[in-house]
C-alpha positions in Angstrom: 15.2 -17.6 -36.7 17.6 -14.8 -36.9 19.6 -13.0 -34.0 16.7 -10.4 -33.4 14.1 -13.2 -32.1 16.9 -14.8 -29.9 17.5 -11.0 -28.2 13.5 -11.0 -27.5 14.3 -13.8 -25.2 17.5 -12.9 -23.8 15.5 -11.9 -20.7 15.7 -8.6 -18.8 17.9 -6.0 -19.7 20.3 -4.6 -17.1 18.6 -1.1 -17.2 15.2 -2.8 -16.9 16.7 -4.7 -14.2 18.5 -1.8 -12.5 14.7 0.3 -12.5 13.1 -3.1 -11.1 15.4 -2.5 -7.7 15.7 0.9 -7.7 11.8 1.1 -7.6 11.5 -1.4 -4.8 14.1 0.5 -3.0 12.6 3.8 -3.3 9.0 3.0 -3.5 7.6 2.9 -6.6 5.7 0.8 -7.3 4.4 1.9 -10.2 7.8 1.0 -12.0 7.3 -2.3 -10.9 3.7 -3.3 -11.4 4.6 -1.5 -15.2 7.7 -3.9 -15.6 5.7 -7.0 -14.7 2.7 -6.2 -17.2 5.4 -7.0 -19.3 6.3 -9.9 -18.3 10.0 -9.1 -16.6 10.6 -11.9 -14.0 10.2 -10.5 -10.4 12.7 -12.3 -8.8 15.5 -11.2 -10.8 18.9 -10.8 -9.3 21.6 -8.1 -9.8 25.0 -9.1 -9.4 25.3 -9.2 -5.8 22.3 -11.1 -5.5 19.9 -8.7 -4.4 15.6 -9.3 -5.8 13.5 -6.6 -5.5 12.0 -8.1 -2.4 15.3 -7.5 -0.6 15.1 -3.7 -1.5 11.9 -3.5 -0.3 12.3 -5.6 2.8 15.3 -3.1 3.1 13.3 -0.1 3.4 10.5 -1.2 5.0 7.9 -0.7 1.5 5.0 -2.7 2.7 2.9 -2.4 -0.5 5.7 -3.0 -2.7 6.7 -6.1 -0.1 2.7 -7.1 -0.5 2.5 -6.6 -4.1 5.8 -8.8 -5.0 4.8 -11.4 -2.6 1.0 -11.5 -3.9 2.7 -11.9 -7.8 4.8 -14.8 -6.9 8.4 -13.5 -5.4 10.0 -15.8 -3.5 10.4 -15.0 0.2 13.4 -17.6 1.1 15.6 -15.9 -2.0 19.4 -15.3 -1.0 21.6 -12.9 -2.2 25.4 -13.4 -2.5 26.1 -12.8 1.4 23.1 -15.5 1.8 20.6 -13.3 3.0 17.3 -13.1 2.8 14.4 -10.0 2.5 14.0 -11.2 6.4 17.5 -10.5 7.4 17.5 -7.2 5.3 13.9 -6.7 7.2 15.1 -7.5 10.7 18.5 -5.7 10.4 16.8 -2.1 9.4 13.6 -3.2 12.0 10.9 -2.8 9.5 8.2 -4.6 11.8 5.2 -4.9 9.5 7.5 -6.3 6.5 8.8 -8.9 8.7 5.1 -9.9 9.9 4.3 -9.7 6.1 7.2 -12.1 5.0 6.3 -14.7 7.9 3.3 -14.7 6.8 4.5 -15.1 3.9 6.6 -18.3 4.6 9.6 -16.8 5.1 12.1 -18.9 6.9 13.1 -17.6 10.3 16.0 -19.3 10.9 17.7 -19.7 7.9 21.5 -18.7 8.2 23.7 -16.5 6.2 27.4 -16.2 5.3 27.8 -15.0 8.6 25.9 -17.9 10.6 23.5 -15.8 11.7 19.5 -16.1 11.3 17.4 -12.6 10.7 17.1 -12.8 14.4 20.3 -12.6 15.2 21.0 -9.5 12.5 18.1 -7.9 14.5 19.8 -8.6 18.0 23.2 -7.3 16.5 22.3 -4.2 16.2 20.5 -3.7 19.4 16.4 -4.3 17.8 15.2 -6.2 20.3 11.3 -5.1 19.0 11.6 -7.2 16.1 12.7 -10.0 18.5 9.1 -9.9 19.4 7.4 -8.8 16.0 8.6 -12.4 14.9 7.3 -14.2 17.8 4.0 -12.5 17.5 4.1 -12.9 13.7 5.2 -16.7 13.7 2.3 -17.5 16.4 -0.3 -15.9 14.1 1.2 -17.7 11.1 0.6 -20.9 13.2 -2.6 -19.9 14.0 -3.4 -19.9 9.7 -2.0 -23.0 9.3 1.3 -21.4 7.6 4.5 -23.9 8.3 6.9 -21.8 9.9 10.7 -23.5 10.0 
């Protein structure tokens, strides 16, 4: 084997990576289903942390949210600051991604560097909707059998 096959499988490149979130993050999904035809890993992290599910949990981009989810992301992934696409989701009170990610399996009250659950990021900064947009997602989670913790 010579040093060209070994680069094949060095895994994403940073620019590849960097177009992945950027994408998510501006709603392009496109980019992304393009990039995952060829195989680049969808729960790829940059160097804070951050997946493309936490870009698009960000900015509230339900189809890219959907589409990521649907191809395997994971929904309880942390960044460095131990957050999660929920907390980004709560924090910016994107309702239907938050339903989404319950839905999902997301974990509601899973803490981050901070001690505080997505709920709490949501009751910070004065979102009390989403206070109920979990309740109302979690109970219909229940109600399709999906564990909630």
């Amino acid at each position: 084997m010579g040093a060209s096959s070994e680069s094949e499988h060095a895994g994403p490149t940073p620019d590849q990576l960097e177009a992945l979130l950027e994408a998510a993050r501006y709603d392009e999904i496109e980019d992304i289903v393009g990039l995952f035809s060829i195989g680049f890993p969808l729960d790829s992290k940059d160097s804070q942390g951050r997946t493309a599910l936490h870009m698009a949990a960000a900015n509230g981009h339900l189809a890219i949210v959907d589409y990521l989810i649907k191809n395997g992301a994971d929904v309880n992934v942390t960044n460095l600051e131990k957050n999660t696409p929920l907390h980004w989701a709560c924090l910016n009170g994107h309702m239907e991604v938050i339903k989404a990610l319950i839905i999902a399996g997301a974990n509601v009250s899973v803490l981050n560097s901070h001690e505080r659950t997505p709920v709490d990021e949501a009751v910070c900064k004065g979102k009390l909707e989403v206070v109920d947009a979990i309740n109302a997602a979690v109970a219909q989670a229940e109600l399709e059998g999906v564990t909630v913790s």
